[in-house]
N, C-alpha and C positions, 0 to 999 in steps of 0.2 A: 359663516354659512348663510348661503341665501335664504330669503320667505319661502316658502310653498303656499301655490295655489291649486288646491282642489275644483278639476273640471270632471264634469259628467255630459251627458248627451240627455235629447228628446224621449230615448229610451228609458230613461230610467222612472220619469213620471215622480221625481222631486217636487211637491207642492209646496210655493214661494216662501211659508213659515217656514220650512225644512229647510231651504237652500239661504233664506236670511239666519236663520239660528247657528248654523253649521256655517256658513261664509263659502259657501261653494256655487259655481257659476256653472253653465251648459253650453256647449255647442246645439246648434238647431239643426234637428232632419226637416224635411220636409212633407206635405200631404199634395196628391194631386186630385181633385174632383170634377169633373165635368170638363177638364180642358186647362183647369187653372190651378196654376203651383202656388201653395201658402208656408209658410214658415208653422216649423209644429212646436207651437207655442204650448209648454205647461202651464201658462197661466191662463187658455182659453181666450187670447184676444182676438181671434179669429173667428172664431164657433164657441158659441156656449154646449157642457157636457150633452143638455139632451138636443141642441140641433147636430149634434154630430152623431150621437149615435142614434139619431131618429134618421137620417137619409142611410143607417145601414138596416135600421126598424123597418124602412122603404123598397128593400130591396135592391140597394146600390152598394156599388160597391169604391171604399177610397185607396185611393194608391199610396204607395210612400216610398221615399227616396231616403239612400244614408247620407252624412252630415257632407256636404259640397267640402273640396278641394278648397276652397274660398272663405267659407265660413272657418275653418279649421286656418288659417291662416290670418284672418280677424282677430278668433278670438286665444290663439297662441302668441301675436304679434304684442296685444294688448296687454298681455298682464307678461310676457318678458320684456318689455319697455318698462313696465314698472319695476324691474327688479327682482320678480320671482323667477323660482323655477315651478315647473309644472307637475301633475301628476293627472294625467286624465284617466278616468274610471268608465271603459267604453259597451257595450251591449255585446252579449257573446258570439262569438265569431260565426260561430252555428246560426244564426238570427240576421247580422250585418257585416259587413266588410269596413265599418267607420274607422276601429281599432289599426285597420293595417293602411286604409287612409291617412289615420292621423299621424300616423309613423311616416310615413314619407313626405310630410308637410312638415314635423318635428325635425326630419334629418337636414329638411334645405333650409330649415331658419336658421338651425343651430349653425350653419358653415357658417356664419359670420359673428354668430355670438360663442365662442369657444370656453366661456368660462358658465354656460349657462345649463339647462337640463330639461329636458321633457321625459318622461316616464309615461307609456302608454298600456294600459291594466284593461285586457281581455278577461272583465269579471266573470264570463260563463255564465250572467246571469240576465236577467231582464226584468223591465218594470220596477218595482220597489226591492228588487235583491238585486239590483246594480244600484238600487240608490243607496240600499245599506250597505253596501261596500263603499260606497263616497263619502257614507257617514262615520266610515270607520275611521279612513284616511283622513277626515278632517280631525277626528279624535286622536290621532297620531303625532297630525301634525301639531296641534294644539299642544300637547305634552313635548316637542321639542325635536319630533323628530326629522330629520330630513328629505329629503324628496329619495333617493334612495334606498332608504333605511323604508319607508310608506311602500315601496315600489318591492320591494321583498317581503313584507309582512304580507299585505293585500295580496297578492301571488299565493302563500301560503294559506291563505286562511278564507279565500273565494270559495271553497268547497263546503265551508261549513254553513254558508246564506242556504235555508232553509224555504221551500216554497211548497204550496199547497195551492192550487187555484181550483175553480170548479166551475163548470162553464155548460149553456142548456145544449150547445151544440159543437161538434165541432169541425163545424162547415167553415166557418171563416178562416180561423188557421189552416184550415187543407188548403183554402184558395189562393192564401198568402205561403204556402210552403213554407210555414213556420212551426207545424206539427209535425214530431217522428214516431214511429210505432203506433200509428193512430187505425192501422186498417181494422182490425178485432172490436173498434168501439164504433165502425160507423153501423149504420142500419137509421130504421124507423121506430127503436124498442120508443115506446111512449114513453115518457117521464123519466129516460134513462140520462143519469146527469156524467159524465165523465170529469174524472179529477188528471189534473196534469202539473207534471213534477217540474224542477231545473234538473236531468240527470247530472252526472257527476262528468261528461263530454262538452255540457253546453247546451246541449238540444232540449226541448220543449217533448217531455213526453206525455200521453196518457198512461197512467198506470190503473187503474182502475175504473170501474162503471156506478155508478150509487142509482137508486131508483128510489125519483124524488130529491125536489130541490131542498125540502129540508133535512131528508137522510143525508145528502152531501154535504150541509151545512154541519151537522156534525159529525162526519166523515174527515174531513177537512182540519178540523178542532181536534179530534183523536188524533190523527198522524201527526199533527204538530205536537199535541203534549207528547205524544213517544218520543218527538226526536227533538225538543228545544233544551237547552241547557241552561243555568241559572235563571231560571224565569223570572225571578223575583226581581232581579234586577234588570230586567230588560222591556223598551215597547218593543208591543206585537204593532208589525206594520199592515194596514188594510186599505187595500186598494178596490175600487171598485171601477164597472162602464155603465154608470148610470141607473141602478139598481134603486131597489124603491127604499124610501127612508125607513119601512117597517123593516126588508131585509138587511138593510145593514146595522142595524140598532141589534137588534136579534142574535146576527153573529159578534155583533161587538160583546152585545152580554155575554152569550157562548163561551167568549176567548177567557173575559173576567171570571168566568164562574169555576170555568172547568180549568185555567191555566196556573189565575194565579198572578197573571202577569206581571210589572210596574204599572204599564197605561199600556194603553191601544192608540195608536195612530190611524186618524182615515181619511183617505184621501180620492181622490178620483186618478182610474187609466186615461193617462192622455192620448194624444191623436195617433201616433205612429202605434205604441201597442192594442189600443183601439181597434185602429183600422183594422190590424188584425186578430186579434180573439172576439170581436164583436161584443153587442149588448149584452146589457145582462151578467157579465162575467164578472165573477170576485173570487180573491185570493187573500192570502194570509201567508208574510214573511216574519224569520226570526232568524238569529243565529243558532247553531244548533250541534249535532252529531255532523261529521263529515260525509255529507254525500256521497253513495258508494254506486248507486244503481246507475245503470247501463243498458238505453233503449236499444 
């Protein structure tokens, strides 16, 4: 049986410890600002976390592209030269087209490599619950299993990645057509925080309104303990865009106090989910109950 290599994308906002501990690699999307294409680096060599989400603090706005035709055939080329088969872990369909990209980059390499494999996994999810499904599959793989065997588990059990985000507006995802069922949360209500799910489709929804950034801080922490499952032994993953080191400490305690957890991970949204849910934004992933909701 061949290796497996675990890829992810720009979406998934895997920070470098994660993607060194777990041995998993990414294909790059891209940002476009002022005229000019960058690679959307999780590691910020491009932009540091607060110049990037300060030109959206500006009133600008960044564009983003899904993983090129090109890249996807870099870094497919690269590790089936070494020997592996692949298993890529892509941002839901509902969000990118990368997933059905990489399948047809997958289909022309393989016409000449016939003994090799690519699996391409439309996690339905984004941000850090397409990174926890990369970290599953590395966990798979690590216990022996094969790129196949990763490729039907992952399929199966993509509904249980759990999300909670909570966000001061949600103007950015409308403009990036990355929110669904959002019309009932827009307005001017003051202090009105909206929470948005990964429904059980793919799609980015609002489900609820919370009034006040620290009601939805534990707003957020509630729907997660309802719906996580062995907490004890699991990190909770937290993502933030740039949020001040008082708020993220806060909700990290939050998670410990009220969860239970193993640990807490935290990390920063990178550029492509960025660009779109803008500053400010933080969430909180786990595995959990199967997502059932339906914007």
């Amino acid at each position: 049986m061949r290796p497996v290599k675990i890829l992810t994308d720009s979406c998934s906002d895997m920070s470098r410890d994660l993607r060194e501990k777990y041995d998993i690699d990414y294909a790059r999307m891209k940002t476009v600002y002022d005229g000019k294409e960058q690679w959307a680096s999780l590691d910020f060599e491009y932009y540091t976390p607060k110049q990037l989400y300060d030109i959206m603090r500006d009133g600008n706005r960044i564009l983003t592209t899904q993983v090129p035709p090109d890249e996807f055939t870099r870094i497919f080329t690269e590790y089936l030269d070494k020997g592996f088969d692949i298993v890529y872990i892509g941002c839901s369909l509902k969000q990118s087209g990368s997933v059905n990209t990489g399948a047809v980059v997958a289909r022309t390499l393989l016409e000449s490599r016939p003994d090799a494999n690519i699996f391409c996994v439309d996690s339905m999810n984004a941000c850090m619950g397409e990174g926890l499904l990369a970290i599953k599959g590395a966990t798979y793989r690590d216990q022996g299993l094969g790129a196949k065997e990763i490729y039907d588990k992952l399929v199966a059990e993509r509904k249980t990645i759990n999300e909670y985000v909570t966000v001061h507006s949600l103007d950015s995802l409308k403009r990036a057509g990355r929110v669904k069922a959002s019309a009932a949360f827009f307005g001017n209500l003051l202090g009105v925080k909206p929470i948005l799910i990964a429904d059980a489709k793919g799609d980015q929804v609002a489900v609820k309104k919370v009034k006040g950034r620290m009601n939805s801080f534990h707003e957020i922490v509630s729907m997660l303990k309802e719906s996580i499952t062995d907490a004890e032994n699991q990190t909770i993953y937290l993502c933030h865009a740039d949020c001040e080191k008082e708020e993220v400490d806060t909700l990290t305690q939050l998670l410990k106090d009220e969860i239970g957890c193993q640990d807490v991970h935290v990390s920063y949204i990178g550029p492509i989910i960025g660009a779109s849910i803008g500053p400010d934004a933080i969430g909180i992933w786990a595995t959990g109950k199967e997502v059932t909701f339906e914007g």
